[in-house]
BANU-651362 format. One record per residue: x, y, z of N, C-alpha, C in turn; residue in one letter. Coordinates in steps of 0.02 Angstrom, whole numbers, plus 50000, padded with zeros to 5 digits. Layout:
N
XYZXYZXYZa ...
END
This chain:
230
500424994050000500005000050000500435006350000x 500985006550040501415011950054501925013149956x 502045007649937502345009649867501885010849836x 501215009149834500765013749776500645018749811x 500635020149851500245028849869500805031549849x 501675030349843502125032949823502205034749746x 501945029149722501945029449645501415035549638x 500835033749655500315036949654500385046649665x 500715047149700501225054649722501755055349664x 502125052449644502545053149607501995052349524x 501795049449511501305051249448500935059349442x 500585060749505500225066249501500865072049515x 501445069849523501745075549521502035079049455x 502445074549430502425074649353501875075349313x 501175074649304500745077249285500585086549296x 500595086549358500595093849383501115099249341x 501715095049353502325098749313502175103149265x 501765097949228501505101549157501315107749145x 500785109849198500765117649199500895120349255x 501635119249273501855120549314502355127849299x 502725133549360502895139349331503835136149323x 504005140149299504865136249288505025145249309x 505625146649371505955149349386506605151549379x 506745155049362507605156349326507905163349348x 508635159949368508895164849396509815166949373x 509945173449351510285176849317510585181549362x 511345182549388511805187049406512285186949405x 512455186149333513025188849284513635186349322x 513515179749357513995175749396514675173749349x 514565172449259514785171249226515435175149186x 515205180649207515855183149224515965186049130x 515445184049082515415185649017514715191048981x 514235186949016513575189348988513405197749022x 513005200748980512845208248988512215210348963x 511975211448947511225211548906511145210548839x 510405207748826510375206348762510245210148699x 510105217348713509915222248682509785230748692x 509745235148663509685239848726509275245348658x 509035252548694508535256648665509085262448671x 508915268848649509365273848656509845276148663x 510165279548697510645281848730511185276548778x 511185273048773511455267248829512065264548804x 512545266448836513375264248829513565260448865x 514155257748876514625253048904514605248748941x 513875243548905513785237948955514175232248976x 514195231049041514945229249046514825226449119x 515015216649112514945213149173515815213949204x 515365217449300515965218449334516205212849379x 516495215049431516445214649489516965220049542x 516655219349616517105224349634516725228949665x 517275234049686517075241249685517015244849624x 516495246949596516425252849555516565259449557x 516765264049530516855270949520516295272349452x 515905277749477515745281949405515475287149422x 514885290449379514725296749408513865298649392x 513515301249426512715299849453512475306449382x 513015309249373512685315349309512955321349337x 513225321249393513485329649425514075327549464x 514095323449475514795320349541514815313049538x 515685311549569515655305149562515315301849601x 515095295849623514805290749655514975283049655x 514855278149684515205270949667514485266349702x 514855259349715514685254949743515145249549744x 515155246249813515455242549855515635236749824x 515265232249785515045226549737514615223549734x 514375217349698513735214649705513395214249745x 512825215549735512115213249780512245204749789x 512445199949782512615194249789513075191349746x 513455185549771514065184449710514655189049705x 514875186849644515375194849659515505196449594x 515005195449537514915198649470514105200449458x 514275208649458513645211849393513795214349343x 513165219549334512975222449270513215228649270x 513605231149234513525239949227513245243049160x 513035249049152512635249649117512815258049123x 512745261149071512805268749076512425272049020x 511935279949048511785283648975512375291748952x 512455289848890512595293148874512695298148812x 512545304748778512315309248830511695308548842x 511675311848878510905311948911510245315848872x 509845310048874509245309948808508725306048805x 508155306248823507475302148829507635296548889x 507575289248877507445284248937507725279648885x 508375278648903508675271548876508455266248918x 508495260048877508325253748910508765249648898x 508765245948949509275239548945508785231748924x 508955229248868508585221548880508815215948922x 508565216848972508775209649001508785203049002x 508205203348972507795194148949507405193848929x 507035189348863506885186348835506315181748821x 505805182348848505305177648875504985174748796x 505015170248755504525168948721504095159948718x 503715159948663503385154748679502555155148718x 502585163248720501895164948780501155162748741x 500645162148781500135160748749499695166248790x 498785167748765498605171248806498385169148855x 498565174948926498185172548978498915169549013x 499555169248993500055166949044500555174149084x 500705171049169500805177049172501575177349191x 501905182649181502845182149180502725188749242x 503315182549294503475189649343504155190249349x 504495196149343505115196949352505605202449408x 505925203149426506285204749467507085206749464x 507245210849494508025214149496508375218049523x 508855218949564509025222949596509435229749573x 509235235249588509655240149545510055244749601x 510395247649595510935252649629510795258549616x 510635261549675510435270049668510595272249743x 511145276749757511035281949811510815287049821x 510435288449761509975296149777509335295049781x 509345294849835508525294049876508005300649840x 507475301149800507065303049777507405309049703x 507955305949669507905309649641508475303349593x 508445308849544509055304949473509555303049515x 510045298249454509965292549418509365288549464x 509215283349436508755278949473508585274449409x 508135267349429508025261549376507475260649402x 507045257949328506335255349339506255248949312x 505995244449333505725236849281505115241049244x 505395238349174504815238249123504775235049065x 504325232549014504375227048975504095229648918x 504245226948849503635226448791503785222048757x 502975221048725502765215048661503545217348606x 503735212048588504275209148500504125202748477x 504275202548415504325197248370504485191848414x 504125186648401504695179848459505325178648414x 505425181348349506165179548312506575185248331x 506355191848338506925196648348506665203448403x 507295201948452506935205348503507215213048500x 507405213648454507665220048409506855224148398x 506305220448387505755221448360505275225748413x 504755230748393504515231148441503655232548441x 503325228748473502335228848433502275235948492x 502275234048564501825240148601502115239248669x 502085243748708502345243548764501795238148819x 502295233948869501965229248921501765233348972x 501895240148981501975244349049502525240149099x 502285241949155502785238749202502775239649268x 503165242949350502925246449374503325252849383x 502755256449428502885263349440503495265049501x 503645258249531504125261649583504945261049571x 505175265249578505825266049542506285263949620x 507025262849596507425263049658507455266049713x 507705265149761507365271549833507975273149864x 508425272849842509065277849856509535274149894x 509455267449925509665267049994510385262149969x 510465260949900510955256049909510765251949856x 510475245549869510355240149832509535242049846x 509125240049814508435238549803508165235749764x 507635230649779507265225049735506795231749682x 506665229749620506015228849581505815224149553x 505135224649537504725216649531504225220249479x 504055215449433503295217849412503105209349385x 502405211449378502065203549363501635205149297x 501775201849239501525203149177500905200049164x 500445200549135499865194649101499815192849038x 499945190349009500025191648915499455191848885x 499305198348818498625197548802498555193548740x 499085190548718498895186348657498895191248599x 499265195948616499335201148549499735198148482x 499825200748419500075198348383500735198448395x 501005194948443501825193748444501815185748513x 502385183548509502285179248569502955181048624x 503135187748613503875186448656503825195848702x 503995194448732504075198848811504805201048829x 505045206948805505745209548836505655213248887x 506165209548957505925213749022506515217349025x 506345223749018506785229749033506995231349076x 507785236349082507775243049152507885248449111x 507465250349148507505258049108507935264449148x 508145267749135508835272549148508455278149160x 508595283149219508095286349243508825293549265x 509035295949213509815301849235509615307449282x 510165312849295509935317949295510195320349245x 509845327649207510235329849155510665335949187x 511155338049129511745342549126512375338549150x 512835343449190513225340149224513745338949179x 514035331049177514435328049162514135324449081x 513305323649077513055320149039513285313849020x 513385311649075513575305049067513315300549150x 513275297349162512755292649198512725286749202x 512875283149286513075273449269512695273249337x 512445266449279511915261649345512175253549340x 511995251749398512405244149422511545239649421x 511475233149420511205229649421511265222449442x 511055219149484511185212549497510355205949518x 510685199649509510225196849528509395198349487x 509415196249437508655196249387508545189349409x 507705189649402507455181749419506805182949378x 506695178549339506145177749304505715169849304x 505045170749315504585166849331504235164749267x 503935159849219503525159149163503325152449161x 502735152649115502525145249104503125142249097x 502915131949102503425129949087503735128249008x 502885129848967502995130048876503455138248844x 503515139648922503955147948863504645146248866x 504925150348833505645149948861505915156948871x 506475156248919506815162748937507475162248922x 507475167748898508445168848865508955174548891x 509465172748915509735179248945510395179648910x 510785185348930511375184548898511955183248885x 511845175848917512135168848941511945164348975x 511915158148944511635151448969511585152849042x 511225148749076510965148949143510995142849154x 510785138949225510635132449261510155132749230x 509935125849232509145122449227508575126749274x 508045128849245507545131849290507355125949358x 507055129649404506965125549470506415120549461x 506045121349415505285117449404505845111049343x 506135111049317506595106049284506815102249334x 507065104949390507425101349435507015095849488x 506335102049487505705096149532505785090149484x 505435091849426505195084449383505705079449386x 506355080449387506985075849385506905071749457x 506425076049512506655073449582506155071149574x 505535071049542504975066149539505065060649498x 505385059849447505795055049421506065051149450x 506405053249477506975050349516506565045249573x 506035047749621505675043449658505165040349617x 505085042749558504715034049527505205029249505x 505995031749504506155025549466506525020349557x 506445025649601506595022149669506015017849673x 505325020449669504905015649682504855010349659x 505045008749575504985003549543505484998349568x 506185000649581506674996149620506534993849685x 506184997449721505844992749791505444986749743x 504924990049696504254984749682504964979049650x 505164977749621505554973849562505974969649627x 505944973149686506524968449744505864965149811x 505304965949780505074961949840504804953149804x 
END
């Protein structure tokens, strides 16, 4: 009785899988990857680690090093001109009605004012994310000065004519100055069905929902070796 209720658990789990969310996580640990694309004004993207030096648009400024690990993102606008974006990832494969949540930490010490970063996304081609149908929106709360700070937003897809989702940061300067402007980034995590796929800009681990099904695997093929040894 005890190996079928096991089997029995291990079947409905792998079933579940199926529409199950697959989790993935990106911080430029690799020591190569930098973003996959970018909008405007946006120069010298460039995976660090370390202490940074650069300058906020009027004076210099830095940071200590990663928000975790000990490689990020740098990212700079320059000169200063509308809202560059950085592409970070890649979501395609979407259908309507699935929903992508994503996340990232950005670097800002000026508490209510420029430089600062926002998560934001839009509809492209699922072949070229060069492409662009309409903006995803995103949210409204930008960095809060203190150091490191999370943003998050949670997407819904409307089944527009495209199937692919680029989740942005968008570059938030002050102008004059120096006209020139660097923001740090670490730690992106993106959430999606398990039929989409996500691409960053460099291979990643296996998503965490890959790793369940393997461990549900794995206890059906334990169960069958008890049944096959009694």
């Amino acid at each position: 009785m005890i190996v079928k209720t096991l089997m029995a658990t291990a079947v409905a789990l792998a079933a579940s899988h199926a529409h199950a969310l697959q989790t993935v996580d990106y911080g430029w640990e690799d020591g190569v990857g930098t973003i996959l694309g970018s909008f405007g004004n946006l120069v010298d993207a460039s995976n660090v680690g370390g202490p940074q030096t650069g300058s906020d648009g009027t004076e210099s400024y830095g940071v200590g090093g990663a928000h975790s690990g000990t490689q990020f993102l740098h990212v700079a606008e320059a000169p200063h001109s509308g809202t560059p974006q950085a592409y970070l990832a890649f979501v395609t494969g979407l259908q309507a009605g699935d929903m992508i949540s994503a996340s990232f930490w950005g670097f800002d010490t000026s508490a209510g004012t420029n430089p600062s970063l926002r998560i934001w996304g839009h509809y492209a081609d699922a072949n070229d994310i060069g492409s662009y149908v309409k903006s995803a929106g995103g949210s409204n709360t930008y960095t809060d000065g203190s150091g490191w700070s999370q943003l998050s937003n949670t997407w819904t897809f409307d089944g527009s004519a495209t199937e692919g989702l680029v989740i942005e940061a968008r570059l938030y300067s002050t102008t004059g100055g120096t006209d020139h402007s660097d923001f740090w980034i670490d730690d992106l995590q993106i959430s999606a069905p398990d039929h989409a796929s996500i691409q960053f800009a460099a291979p990643v681990p296996e998503p965490q929902s890959y790793a369940l099904m393997l461990a549900g695997l794995g206890m059906m093929g334990f169960v069958a070796r008890r049944r096959s040894g009694r």
